[in-house]
ZADO-1210 file (C-alpha; in nm, 4 decimals, padded with zeros to 6 digits):
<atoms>
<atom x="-02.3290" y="01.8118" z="00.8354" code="UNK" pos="1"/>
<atom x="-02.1340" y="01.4885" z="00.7098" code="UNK" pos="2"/>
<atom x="-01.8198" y="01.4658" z="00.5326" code="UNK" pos="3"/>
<atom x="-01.7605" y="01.1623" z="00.3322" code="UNK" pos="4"/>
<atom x="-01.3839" y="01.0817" z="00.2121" code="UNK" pos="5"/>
<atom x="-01.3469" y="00.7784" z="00.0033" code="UNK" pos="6"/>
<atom x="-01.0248" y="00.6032" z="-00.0618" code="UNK" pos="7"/>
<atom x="-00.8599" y="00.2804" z="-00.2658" code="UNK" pos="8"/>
<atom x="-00.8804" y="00.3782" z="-00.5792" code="UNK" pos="9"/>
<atom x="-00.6110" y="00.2864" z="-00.8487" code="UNK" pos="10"/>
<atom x="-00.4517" y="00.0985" z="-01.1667" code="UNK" pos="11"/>
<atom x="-00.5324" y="-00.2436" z="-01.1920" code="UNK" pos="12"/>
<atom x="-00.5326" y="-00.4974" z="-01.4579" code="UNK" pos="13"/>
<atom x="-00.8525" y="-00.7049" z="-01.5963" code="UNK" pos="14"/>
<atom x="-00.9360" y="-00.9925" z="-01.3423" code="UNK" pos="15"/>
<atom x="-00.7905" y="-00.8166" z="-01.0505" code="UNK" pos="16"/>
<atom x="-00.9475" y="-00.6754" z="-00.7359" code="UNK" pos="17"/>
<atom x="-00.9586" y="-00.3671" z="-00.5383" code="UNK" pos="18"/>
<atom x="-01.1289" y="-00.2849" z="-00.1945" code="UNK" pos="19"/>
<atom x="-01.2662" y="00.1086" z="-00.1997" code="UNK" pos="20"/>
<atom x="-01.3400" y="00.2964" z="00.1810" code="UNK" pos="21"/>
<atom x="-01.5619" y="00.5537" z="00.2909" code="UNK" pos="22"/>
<atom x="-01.5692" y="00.6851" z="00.6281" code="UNK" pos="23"/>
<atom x="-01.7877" y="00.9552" z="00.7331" code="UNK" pos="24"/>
<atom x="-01.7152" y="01.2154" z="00.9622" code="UNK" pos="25"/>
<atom x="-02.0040" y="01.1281" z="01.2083" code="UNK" pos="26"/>
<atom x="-02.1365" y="00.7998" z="01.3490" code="UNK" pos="27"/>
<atom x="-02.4300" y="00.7933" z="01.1410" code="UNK" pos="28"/>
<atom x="-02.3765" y="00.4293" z="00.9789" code="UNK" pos="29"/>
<atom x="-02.6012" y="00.2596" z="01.1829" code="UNK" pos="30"/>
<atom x="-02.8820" y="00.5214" z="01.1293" code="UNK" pos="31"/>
<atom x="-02.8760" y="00.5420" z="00.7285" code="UNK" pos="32"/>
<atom x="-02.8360" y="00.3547" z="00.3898" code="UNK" pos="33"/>
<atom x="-02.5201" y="00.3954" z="00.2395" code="UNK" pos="34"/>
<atom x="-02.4584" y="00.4084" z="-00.1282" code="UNK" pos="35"/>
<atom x="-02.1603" y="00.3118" z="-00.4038" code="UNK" pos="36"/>
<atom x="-02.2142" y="00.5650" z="-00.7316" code="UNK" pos="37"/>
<atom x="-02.0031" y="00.5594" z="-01.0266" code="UNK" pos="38"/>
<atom x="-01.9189" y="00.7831" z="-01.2933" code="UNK" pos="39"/>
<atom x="-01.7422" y="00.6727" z="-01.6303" code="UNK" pos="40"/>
<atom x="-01.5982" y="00.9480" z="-01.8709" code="UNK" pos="41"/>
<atom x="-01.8649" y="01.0869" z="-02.0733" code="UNK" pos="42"/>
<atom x="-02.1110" y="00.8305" z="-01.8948" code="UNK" pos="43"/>
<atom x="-02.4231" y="00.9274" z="-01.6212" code="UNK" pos="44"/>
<atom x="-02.3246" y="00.8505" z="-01.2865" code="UNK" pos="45"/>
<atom x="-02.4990" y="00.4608" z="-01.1869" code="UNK" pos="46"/>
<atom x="-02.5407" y="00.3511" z="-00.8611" code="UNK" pos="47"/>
<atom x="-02.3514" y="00.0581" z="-00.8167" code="UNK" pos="48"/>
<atom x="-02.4505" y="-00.0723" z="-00.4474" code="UNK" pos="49"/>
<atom x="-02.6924" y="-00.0176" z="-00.1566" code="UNK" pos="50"/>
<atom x="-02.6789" y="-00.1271" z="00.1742" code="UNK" pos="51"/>
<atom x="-02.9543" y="-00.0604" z="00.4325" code="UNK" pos="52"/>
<atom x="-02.8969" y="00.0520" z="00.8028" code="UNK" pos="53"/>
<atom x="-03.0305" y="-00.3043" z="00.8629" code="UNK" pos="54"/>
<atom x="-02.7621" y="-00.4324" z="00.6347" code="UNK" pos="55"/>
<atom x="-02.9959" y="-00.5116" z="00.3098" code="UNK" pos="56"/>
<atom x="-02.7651" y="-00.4945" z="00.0227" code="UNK" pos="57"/>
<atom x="-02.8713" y="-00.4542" z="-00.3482" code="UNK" pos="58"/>
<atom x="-02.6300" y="-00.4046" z="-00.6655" code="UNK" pos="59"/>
<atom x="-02.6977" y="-00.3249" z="-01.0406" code="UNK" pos="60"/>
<atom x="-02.6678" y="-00.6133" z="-01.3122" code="UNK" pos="61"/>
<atom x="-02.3580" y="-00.4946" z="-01.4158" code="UNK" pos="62"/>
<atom x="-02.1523" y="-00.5470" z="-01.1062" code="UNK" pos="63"/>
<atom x="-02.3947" y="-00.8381" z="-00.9243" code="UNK" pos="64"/>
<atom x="-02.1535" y="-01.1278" z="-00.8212" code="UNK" pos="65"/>
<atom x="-01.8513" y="-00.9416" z="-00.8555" code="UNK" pos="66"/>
<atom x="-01.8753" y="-00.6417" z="-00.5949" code="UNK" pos="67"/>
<atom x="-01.9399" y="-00.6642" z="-00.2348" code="UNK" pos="68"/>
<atom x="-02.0939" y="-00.4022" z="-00.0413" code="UNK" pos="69"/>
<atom x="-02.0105" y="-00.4128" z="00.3789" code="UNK" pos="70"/>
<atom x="-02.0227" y="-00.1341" z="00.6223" code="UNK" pos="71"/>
<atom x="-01.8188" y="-00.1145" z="00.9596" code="UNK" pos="72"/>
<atom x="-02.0255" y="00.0649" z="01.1667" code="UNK" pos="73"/>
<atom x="-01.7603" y="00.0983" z="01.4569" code="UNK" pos="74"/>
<atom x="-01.5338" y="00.2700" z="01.2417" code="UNK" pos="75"/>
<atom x="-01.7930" y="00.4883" z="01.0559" code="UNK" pos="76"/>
<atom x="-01.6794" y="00.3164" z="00.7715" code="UNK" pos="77"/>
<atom x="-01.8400" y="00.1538" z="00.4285" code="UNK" pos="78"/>
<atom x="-01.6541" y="-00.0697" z="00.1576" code="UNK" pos="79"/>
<atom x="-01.6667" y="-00.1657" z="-00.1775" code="UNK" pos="80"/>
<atom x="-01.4960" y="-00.4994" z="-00.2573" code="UNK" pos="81"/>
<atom x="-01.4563" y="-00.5291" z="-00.5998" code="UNK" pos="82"/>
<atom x="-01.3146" y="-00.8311" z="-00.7473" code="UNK" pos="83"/>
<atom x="-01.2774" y="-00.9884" z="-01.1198" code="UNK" pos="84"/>
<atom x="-01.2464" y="-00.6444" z="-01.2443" code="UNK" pos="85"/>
<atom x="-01.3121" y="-00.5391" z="-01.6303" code="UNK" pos="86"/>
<atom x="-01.2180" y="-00.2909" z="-01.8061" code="UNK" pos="87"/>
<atom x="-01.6063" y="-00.1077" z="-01.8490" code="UNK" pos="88"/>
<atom x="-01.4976" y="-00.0697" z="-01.4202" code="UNK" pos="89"/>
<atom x="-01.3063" y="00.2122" z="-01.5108" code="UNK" pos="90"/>
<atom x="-01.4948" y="00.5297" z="-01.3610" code="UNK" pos="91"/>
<atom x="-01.4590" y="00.7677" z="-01.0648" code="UNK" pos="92"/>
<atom x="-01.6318" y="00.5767" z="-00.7672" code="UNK" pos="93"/>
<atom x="-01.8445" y="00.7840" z="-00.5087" code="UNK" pos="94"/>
<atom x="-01.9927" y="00.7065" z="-00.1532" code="UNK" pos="95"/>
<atom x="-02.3497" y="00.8957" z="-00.0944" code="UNK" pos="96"/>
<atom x="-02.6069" y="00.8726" z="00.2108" code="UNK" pos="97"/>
<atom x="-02.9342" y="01.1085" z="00.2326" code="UNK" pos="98"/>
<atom x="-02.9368" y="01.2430" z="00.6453" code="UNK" pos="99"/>
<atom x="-03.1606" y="01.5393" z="00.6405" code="UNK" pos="100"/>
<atom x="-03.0151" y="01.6167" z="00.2518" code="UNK" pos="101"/>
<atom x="-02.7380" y="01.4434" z="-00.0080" code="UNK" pos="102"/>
<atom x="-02.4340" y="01.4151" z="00.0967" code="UNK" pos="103"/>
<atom x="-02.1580" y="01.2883" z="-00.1157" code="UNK" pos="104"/>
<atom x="-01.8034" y="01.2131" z="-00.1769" code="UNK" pos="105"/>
<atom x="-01.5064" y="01.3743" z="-00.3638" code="UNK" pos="106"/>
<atom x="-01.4509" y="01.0143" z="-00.5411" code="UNK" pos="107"/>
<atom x="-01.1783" y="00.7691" z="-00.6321" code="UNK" pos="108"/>
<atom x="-01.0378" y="00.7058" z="-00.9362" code="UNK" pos="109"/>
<atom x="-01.0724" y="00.2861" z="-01.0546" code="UNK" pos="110"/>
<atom x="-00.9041" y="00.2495" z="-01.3277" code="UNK" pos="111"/>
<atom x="-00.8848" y="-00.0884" z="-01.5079" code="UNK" pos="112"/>
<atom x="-00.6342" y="-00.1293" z="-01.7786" code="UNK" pos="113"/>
<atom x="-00.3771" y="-00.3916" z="-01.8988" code="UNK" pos="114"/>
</atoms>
């Protein structure tokens, strides 16, 4: 079983930047992809980035050039740097990886607001 605990989340204005965390509970980082989710009120949750155990990274339209996807594999850990931040940000933000089933974060509220 894998725990995943994200952390980061908060208030910030339009333009500005925020770096989310997700460490799992077991060195598995090197072994399996890692994804960023997000969930807006009243909104389906979107994926928002991919990286591969190899390190491949992919990201939807709406976040491509903006958000940066990294993984620390020493530290069981995964990021989400998100910079030039807009309002349409604003959503709960959740890790996921697939080992043996779904496994999936509590979340992190973003909230982007002047």
């Amino acid at each position: 079983q894998v725990q995943l605990v994200e952390s980061g989340g908060g208030t910030v204005q339009p333009g500005g930047s925020l770096r989310l965390s997700c460490t799992a509970s077991r060195s598995i980082l090197s072994i399996v992809a890692m994804r960023w989710y997000r969930q807006a009120p009243g909104k389906e949750r979107e994926l928002v980035a991919f990286i591969s155990r190899l390190g491949t990274t992919n990201y939807s339209n709406s976040v491509k050039g903006r958000f940066t996807i990294s993984r620390d594999n020493a530290k069981n850990t995964v990021y989400l740097q998100m910079n030039s931040l807009k309002p349409e940000d604003t959503a709960v933000y959740y890790c996921n990886t697939f080992y043996g089933m779904d496994y999936w974060g509590k979340g992190t509220l973003v909230t982007v607001s002047s």
